[in-house]
gemmi code that builds the backbone of each chain (N, CA, C; Angstrom):
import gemmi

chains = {
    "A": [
        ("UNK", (-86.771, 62.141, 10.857), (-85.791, 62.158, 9.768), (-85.644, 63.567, 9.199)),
        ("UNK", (-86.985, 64.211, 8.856), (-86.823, 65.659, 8.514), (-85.933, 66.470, 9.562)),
        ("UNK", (-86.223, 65.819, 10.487), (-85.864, 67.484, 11.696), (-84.492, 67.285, 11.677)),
        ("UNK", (-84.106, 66.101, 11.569), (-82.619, 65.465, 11.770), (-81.976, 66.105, 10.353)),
        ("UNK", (-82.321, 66.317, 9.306), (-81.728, 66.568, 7.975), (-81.690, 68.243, 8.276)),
        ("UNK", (-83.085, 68.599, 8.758), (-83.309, 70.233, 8.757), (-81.854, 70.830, 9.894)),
        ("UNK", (-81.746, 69.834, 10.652), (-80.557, 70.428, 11.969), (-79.577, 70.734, 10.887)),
        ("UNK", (-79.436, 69.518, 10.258), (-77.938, 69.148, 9.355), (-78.175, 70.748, 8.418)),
        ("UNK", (-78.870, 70.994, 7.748), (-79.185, 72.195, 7.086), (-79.142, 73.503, 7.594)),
        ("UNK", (-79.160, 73.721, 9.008), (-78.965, 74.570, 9.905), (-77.711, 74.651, 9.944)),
        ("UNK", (-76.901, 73.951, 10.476), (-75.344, 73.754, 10.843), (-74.564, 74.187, 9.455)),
        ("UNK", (-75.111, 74.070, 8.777), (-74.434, 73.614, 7.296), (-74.562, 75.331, 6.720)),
        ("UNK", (-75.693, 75.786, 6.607), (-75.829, 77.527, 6.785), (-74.864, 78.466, 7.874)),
        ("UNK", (-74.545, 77.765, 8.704), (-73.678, 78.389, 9.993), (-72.126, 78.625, 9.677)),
        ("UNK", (-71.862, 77.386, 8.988), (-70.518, 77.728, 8.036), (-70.178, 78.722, 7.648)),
        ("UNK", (-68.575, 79.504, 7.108), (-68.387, 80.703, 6.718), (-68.562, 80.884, 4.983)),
        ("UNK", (-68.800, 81.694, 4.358), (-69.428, 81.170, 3.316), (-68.456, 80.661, 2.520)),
        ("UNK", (-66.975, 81.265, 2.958), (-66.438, 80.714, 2.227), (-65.668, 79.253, 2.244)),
        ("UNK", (-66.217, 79.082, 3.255), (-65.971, 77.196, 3.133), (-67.323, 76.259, 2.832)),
        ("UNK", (-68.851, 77.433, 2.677), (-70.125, 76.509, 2.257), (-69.947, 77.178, 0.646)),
        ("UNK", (-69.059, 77.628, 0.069), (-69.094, 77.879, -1.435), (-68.338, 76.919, -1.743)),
        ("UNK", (-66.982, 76.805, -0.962), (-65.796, 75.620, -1.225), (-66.801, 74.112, -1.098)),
        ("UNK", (-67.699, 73.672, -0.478), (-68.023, 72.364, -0.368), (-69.708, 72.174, -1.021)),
        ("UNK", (-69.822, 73.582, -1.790), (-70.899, 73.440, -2.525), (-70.430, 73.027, -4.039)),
        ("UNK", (-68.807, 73.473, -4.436), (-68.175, 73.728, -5.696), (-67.656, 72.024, -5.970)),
        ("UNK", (-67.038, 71.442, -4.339), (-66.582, 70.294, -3.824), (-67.076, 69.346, -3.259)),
        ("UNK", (-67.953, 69.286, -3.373), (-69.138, 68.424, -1.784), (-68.469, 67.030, -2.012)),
        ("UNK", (-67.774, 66.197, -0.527), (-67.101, 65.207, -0.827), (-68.652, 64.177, -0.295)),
        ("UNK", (-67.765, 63.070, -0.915), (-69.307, 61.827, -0.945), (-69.734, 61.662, 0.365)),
        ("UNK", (-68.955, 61.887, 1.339), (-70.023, 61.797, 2.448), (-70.847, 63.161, 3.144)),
        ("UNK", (-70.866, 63.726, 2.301), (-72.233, 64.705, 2.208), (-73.492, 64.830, 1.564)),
        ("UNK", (-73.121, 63.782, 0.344), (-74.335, 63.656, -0.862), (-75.338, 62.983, -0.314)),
        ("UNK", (-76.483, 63.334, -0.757), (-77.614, 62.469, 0.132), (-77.840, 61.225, -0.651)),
        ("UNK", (-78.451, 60.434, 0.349), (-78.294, 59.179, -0.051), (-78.508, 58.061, -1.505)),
        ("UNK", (-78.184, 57.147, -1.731), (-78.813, 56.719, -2.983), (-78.376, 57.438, -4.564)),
        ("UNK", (-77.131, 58.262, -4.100), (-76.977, 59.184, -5.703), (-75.286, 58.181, -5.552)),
        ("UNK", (-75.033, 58.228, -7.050), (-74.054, 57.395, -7.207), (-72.446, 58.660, -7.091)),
        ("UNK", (-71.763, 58.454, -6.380), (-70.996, 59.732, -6.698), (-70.357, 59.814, -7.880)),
        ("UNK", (-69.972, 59.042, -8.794), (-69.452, 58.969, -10.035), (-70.149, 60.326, -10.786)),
        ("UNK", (-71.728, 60.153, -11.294), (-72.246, 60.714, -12.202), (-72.808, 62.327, -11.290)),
        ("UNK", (-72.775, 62.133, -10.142), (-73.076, 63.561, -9.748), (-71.981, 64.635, -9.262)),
        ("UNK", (-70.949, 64.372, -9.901), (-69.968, 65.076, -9.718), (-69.978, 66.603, -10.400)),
        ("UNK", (-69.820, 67.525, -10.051), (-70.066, 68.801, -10.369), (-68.787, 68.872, -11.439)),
        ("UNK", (-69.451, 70.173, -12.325), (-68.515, 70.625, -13.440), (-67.341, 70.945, -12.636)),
        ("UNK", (-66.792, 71.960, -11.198), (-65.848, 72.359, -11.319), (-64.846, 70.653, -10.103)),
        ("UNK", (-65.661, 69.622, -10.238), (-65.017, 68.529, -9.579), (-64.659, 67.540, -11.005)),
        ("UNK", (-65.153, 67.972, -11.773), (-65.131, 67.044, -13.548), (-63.446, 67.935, -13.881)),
        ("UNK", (-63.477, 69.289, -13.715), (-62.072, 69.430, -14.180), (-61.114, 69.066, -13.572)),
        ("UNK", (-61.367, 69.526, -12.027), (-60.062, 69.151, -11.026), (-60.900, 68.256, -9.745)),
        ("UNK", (-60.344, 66.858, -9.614), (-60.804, 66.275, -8.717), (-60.444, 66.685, -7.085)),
        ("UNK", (-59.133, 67.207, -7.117), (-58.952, 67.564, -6.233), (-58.395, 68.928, -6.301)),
        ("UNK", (-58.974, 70.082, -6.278), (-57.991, 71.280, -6.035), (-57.379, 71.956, -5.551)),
        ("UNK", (-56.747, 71.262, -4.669), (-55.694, 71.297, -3.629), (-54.482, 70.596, -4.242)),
        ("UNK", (-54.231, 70.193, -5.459), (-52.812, 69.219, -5.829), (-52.801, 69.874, -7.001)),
        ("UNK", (-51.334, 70.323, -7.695), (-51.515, 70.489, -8.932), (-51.649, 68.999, -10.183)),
        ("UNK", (-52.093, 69.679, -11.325), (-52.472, 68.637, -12.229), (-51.803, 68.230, -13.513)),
        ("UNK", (-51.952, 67.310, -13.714), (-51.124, 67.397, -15.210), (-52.365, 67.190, -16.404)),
        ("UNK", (-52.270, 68.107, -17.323), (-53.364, 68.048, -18.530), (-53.278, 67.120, -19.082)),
        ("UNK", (-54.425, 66.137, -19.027), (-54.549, 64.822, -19.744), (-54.164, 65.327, -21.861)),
        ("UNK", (-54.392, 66.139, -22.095), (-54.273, 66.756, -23.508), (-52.832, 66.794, -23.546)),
        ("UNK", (-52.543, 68.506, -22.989), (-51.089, 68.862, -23.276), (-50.212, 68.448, -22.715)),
        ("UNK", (-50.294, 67.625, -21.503), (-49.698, 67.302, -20.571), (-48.593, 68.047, -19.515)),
        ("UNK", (-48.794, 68.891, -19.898), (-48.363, 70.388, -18.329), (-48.720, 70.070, -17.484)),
        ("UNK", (-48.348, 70.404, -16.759), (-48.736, 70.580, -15.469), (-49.361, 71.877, -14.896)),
        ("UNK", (-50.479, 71.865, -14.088), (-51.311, 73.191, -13.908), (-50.605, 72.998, -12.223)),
        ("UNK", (-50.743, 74.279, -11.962), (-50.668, 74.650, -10.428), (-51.748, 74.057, -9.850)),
        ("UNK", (-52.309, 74.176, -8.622), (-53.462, 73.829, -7.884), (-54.796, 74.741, -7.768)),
        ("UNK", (-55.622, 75.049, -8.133), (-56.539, 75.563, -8.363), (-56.669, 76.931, -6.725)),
        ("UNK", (-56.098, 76.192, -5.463), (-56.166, 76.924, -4.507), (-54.660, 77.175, -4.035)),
        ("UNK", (-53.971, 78.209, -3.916), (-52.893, 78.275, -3.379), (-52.780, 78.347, -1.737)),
        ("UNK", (-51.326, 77.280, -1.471), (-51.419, 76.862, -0.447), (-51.547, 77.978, 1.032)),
        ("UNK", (-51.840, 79.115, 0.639), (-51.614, 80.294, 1.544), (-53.716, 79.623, 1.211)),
        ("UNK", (-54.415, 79.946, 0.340), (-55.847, 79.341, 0.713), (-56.333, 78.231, 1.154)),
        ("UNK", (-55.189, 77.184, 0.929), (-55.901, 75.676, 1.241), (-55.584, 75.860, 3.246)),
        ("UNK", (-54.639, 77.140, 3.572), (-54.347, 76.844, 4.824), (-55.034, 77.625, 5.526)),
        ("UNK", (-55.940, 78.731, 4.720), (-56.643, 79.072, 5.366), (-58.137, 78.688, 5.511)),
        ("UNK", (-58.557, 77.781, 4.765), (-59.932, 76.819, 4.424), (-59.480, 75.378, 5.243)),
        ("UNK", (-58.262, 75.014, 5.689), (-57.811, 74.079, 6.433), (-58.520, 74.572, 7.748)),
        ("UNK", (-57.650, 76.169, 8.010), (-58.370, 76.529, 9.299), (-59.211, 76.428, 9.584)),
        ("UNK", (-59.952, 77.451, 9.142), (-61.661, 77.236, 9.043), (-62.752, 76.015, 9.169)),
        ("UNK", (-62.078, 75.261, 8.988), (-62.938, 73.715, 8.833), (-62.319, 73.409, 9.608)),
        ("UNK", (-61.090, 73.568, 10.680), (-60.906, 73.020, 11.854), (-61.739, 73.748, 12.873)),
        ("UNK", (-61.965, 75.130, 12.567), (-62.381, 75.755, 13.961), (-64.072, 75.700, 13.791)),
        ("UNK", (-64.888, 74.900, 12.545), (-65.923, 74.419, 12.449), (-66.337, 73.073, 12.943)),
        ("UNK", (-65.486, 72.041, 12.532), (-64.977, 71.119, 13.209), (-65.455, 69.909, 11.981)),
        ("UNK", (-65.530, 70.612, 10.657), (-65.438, 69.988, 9.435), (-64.312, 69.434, 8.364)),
        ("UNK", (-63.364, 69.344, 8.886), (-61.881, 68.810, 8.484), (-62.078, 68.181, 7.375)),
        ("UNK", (-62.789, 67.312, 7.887), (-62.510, 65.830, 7.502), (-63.526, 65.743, 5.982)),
        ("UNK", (-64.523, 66.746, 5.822), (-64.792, 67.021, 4.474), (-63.984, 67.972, 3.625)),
        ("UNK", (-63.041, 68.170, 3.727), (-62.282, 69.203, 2.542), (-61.383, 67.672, 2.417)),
        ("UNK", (-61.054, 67.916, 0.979), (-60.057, 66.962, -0.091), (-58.472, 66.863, 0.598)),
        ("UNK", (-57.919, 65.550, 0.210), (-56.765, 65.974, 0.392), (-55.757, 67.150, 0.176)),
        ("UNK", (-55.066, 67.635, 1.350), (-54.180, 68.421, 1.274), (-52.974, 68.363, 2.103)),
        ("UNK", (-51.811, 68.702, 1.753), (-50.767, 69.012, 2.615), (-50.942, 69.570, 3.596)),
        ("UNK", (-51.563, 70.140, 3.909), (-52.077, 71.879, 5.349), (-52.930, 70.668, 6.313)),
        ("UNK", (-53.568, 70.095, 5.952), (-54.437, 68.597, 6.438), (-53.822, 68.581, 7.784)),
        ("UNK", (-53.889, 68.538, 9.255), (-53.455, 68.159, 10.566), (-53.143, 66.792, 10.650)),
        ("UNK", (-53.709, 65.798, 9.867), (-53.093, 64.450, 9.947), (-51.780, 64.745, 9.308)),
        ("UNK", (-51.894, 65.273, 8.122), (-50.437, 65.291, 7.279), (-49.640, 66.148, 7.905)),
        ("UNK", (-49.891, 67.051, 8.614), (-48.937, 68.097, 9.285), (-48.315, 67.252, 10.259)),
        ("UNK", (-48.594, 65.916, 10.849), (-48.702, 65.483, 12.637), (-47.393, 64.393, 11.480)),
        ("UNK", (-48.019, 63.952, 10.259), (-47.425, 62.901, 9.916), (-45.364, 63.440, 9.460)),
        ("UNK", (-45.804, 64.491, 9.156), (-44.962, 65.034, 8.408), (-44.040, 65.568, 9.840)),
        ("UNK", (-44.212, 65.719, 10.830), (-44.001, 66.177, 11.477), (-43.043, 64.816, 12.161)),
        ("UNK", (-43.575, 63.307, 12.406), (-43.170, 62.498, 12.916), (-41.954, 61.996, 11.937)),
        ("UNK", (-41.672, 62.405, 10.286), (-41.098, 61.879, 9.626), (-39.844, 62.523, 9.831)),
        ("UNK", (-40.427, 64.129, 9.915), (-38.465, 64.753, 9.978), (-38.697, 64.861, 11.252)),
        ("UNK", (-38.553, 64.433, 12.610), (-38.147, 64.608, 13.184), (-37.889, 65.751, 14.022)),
        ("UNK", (-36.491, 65.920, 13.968), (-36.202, 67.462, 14.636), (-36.085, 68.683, 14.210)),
        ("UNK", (-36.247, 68.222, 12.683), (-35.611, 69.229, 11.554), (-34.191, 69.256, 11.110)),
        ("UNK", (-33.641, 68.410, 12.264), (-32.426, 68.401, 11.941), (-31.723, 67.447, 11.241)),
        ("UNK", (-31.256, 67.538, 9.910), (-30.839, 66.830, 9.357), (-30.335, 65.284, 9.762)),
        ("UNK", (-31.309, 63.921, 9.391), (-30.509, 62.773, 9.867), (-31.197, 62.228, 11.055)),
        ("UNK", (-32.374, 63.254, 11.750), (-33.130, 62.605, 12.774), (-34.412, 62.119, 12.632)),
        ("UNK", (-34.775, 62.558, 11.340), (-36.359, 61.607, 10.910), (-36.025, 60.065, 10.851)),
        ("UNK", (-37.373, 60.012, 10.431), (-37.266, 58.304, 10.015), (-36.426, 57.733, 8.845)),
        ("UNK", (-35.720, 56.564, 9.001), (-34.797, 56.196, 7.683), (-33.960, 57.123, 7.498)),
        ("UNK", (-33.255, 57.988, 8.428), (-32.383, 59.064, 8.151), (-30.816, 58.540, 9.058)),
        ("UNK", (-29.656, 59.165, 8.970), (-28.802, 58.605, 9.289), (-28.093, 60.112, 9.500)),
        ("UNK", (-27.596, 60.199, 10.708), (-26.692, 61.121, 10.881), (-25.116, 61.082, 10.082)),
        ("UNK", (-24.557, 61.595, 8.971), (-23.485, 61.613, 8.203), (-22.309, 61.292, 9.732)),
        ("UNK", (-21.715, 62.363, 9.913), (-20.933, 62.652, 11.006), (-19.908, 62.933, 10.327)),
        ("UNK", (-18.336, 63.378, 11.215), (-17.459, 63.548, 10.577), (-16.946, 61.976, 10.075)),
        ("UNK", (-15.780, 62.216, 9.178), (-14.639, 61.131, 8.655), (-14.520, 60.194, 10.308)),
        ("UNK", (-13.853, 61.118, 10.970), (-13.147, 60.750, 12.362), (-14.427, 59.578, 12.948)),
        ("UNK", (-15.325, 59.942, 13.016), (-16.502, 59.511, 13.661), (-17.108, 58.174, 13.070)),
        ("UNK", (-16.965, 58.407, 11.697), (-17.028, 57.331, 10.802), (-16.503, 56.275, 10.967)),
        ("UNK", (-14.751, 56.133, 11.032), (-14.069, 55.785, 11.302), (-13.561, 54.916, 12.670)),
        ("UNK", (-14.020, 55.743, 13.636), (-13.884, 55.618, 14.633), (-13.831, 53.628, 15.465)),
        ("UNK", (-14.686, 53.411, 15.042), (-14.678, 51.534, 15.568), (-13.832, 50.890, 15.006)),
        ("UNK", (-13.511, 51.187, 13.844), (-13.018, 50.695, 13.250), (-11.288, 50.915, 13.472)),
        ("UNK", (-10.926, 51.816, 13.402), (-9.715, 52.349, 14.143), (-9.205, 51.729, 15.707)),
        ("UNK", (-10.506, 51.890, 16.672), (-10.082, 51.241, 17.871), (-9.943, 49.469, 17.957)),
        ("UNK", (-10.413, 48.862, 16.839), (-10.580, 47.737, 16.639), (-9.313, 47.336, 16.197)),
        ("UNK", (-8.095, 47.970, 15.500), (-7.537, 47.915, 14.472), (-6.157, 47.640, 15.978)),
        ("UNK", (-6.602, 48.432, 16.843), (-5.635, 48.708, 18.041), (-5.593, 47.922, 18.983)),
        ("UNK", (-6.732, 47.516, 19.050), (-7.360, 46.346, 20.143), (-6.424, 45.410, 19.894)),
        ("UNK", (-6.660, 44.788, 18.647), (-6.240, 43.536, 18.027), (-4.580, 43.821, 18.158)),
        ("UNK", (-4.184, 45.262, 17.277), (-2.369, 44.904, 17.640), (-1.878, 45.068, 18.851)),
        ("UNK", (-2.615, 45.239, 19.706), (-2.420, 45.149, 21.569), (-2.620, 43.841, 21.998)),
        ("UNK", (-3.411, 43.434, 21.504), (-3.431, 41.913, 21.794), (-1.971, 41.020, 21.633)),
        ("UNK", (-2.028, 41.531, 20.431), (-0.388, 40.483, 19.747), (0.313, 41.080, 20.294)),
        ("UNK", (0.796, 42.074, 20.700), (2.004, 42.917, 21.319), (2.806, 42.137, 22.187)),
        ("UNK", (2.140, 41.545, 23.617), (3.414, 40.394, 23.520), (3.940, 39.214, 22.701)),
        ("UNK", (3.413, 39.023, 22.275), (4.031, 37.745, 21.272), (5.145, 38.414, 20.407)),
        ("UNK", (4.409, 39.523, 19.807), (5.594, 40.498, 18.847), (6.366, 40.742, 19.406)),
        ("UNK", (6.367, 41.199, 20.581), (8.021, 41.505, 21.369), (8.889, 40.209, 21.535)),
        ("UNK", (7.618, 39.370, 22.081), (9.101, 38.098, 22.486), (9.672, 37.883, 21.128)),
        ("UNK", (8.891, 37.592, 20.334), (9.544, 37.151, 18.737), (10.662, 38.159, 18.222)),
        ("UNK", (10.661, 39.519, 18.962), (11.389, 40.593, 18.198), (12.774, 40.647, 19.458)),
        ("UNK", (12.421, 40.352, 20.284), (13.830, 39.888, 21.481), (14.005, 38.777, 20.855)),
        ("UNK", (13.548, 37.476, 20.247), (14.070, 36.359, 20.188), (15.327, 36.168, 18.921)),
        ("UNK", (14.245, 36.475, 18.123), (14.951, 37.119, 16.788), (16.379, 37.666, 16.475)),
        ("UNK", (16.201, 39.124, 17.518), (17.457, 39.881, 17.862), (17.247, 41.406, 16.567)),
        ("UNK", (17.723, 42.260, 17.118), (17.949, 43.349, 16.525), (18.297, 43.272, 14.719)),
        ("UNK", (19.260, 42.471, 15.013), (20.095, 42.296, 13.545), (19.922, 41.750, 12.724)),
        ("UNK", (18.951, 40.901, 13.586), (18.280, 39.628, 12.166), (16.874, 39.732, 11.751)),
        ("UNK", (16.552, 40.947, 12.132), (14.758, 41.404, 12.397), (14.541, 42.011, 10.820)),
        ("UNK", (13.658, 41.554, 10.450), (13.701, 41.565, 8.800), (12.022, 42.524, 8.454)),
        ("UNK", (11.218, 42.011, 9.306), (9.378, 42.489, 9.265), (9.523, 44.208, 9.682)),
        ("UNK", (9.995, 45.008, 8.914), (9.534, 46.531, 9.191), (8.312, 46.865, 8.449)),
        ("UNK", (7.791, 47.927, 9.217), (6.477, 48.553, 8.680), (6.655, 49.423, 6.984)),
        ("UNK", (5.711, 49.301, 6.658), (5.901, 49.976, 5.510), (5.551, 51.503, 5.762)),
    ],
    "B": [
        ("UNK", (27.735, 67.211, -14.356), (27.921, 68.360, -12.615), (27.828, 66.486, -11.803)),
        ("UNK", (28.675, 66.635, -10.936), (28.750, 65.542, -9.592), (27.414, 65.563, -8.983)),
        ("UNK", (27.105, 64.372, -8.887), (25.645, 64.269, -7.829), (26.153, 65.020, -6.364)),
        ("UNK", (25.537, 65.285, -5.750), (25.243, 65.512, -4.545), (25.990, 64.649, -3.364)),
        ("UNK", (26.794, 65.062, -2.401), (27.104, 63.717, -2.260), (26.091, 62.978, -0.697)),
        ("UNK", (26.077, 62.198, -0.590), (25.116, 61.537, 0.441), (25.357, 61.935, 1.822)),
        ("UNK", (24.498, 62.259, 2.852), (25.081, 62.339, 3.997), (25.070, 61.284, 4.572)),
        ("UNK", (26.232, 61.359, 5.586), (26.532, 59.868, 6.287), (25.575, 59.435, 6.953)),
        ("UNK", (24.689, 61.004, 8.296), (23.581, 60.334, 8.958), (22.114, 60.519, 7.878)),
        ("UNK", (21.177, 59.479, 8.656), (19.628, 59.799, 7.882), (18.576, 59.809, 9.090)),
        ("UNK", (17.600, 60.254, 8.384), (16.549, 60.909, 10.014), (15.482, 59.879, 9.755)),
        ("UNK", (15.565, 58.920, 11.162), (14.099, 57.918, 10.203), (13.538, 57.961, 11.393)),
        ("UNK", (12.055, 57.228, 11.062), (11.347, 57.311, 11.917), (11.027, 55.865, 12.138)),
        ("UNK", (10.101, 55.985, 13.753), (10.521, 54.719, 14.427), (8.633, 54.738, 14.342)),
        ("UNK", (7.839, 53.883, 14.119), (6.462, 53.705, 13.829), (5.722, 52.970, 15.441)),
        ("UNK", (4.783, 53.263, 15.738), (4.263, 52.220, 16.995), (3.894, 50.975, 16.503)),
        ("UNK", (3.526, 49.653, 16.982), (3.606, 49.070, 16.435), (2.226, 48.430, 17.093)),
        ("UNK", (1.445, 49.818, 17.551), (0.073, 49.405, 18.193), (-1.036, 50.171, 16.917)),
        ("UNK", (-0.556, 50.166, 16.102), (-1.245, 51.261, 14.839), (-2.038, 52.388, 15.761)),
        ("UNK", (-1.116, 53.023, 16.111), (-1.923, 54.231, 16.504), (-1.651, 55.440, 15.846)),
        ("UNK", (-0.330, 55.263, 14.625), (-0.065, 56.110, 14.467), (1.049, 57.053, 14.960)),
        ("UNK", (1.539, 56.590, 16.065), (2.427, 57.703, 16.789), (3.995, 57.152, 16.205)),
        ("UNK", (4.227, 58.211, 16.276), (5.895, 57.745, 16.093), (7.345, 58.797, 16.632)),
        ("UNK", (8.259, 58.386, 16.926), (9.084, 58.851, 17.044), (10.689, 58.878, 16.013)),
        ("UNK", (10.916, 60.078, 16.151), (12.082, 60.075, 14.846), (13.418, 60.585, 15.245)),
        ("UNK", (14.236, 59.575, 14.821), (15.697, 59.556, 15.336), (16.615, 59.621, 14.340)),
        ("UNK", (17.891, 60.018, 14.366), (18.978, 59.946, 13.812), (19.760, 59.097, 13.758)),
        ("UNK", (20.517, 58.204, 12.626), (21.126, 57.044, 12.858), (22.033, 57.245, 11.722)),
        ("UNK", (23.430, 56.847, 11.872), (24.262, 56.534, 10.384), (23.325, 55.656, 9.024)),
        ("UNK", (23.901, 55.863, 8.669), (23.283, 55.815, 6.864), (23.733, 53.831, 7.196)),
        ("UNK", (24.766, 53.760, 7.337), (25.092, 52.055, 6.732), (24.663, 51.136, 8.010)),
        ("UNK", (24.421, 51.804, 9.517), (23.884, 50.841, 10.335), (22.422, 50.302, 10.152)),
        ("UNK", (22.198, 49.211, 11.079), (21.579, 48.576, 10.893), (19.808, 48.926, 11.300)),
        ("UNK", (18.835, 48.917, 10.496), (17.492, 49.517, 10.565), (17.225, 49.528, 12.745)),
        ("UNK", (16.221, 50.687, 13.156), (16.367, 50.829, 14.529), (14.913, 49.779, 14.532)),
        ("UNK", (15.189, 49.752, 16.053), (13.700, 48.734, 16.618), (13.864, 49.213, 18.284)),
        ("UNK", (12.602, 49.617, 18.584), (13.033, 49.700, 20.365), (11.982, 49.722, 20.800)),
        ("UNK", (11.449, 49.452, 22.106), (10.424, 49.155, 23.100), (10.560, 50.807, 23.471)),
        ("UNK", (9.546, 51.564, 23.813), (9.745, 53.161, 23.905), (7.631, 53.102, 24.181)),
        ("UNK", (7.807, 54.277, 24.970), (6.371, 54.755, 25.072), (5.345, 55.520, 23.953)),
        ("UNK", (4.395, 54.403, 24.091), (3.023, 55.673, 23.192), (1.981, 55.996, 24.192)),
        ("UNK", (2.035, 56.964, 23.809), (1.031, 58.322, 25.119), (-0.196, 58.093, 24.547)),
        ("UNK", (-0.575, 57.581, 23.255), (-1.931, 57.252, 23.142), (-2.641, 56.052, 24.042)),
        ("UNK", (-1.899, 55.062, 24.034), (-2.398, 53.872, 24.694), (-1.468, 53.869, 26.173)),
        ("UNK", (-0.805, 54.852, 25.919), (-0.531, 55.125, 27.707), (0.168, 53.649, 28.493)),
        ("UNK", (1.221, 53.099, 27.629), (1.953, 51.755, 27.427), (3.272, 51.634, 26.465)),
        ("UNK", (3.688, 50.821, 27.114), (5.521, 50.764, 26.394), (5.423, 49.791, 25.458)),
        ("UNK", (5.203, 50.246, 23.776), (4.829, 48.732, 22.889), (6.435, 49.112, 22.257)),
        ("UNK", (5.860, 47.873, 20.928), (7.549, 48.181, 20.220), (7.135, 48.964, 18.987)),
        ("UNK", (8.913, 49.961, 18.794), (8.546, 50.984, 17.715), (9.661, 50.193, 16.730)),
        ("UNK", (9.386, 50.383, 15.323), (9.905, 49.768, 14.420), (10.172, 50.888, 13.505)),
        ("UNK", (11.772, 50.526, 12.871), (11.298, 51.855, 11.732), (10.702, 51.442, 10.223)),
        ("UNK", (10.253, 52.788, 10.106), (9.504, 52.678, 8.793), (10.303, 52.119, 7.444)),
        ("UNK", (9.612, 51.901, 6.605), (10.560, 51.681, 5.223), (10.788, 53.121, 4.786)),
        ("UNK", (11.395, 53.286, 4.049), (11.639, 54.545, 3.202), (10.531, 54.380, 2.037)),
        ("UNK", (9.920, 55.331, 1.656), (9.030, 55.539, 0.508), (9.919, 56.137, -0.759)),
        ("UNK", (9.602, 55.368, -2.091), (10.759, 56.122, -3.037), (11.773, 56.619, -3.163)),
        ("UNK", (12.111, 57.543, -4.215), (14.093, 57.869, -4.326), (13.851, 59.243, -3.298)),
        ("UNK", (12.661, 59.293, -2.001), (13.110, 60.754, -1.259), (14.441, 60.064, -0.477)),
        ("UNK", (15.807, 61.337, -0.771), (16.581, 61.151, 0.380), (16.270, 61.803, 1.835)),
        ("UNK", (16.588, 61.408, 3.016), (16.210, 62.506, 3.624), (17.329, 62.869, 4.261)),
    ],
}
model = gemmi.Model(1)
for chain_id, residues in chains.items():
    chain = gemmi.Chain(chain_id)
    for i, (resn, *xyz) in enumerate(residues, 1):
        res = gemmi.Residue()
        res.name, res.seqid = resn, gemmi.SeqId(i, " ")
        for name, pos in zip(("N", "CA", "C"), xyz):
            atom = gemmi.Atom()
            atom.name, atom.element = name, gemmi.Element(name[0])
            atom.pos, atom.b_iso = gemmi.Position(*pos), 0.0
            res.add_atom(atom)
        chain.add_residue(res)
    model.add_chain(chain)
structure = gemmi.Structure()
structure.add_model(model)
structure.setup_entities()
């Protein structure tokens, strides 16, 4: 059990410091050793900002604070804990590779209208379009009947003009 | 001052009657009788019937 904790303590020193200062300031619960409740051992700078990667709104004044790490740092402490292969202990963030993959599947192509729940506008014409050929279909259909009725009728007595 | 006086012919137009929109526009005396004719639309690439339009408001044309 020691040697197994001492490895973990090894690895954990191997880190760059500035992601073993970030998860000494942050240590998420599945790092705490066992049997401590995470509620009450939460560190002073996790008591102000639970997560400092999101901005906050002051329970007092109610502002809103920026994020304690700007996203040019959360993407570079993103890195870092990927190329450690510790991800998955830093807090939520946007820079996050799940959220990048997710965010990524939502828009699509980038192009306006190809994510998910998105709808390509198009032009009027395009809009339009079924609806128009439908409109034609149907008075092609009647077209003979309208003629015989409009030969039967006769020129002179033909009363139904278009508006 | 005398109105204007009317011209005898008027320029109307003859409507498809496949709503496509297309139409053709002819000249006819003022007191004969509204036009109607079987004539080609190049949209539907077919001989339907063209009807003329109503007149819209006091435009003369």
């Amino acid at each position: 059990m020691a040697a197994v904790s001492q490895k973990h303590v090894q690895l954990a020193l191997a880190l760059p410091t500035k992601l073993r200062s970030f998860l000494a300031r942050y240590p998420p619960v599945a790092i705490l050793p066992a049997g401590v409740d995470p509620e009450t051992s939460k560190t002073g700078y996790q008591q102000d900002t639970p997560n400092p990667f999101l901005p906050m709104k002051h329970p007092v004044t109610g502002k809103w604070h920026d994020p304690k790490y700007s996203l040019r740092r959360q993407a570079d402490l993103v890195k870092l804990a990927r190329t450690h292969g510790v991800e998955e202990l830093l807090p939520f963030t946007p820079k996050k590779t799940e959220e990048r993959l997710r965010k990524r599947v939502e828009l699509g192509l980038r192009v306006k209208g190809t994510g998910v729940d998105q709808k390509v506008k198009g032009h009027k014409h395009e809009r339009t379009l079924v609806a128009k050929m439908e409109k034609r279909r149907e008075a092609m259909l009647e077209m003979p009947n309208l003629i015989r009725e409009w030969k039967k009728v006769g020129k002179r007595n033909w009363t139904k003009f278009p508006k | 001052m005398a109105k204007k006086a009317k011209s005898r012919t008027i320029i109307v137009r003859l409507l498809s009657m496949a709503k496509t929109g297309y139409f053709y526009t002819f000249t006819r005396p003022r007191v004969a009788q509204p036009m109607g004719l079987l004539k080609y639309d190049p949209i539907i690439r077919r001989k339907v019937l063209f009807l003329e339009q109503k007149k819209k408001g006091k435009a003369v044309i």
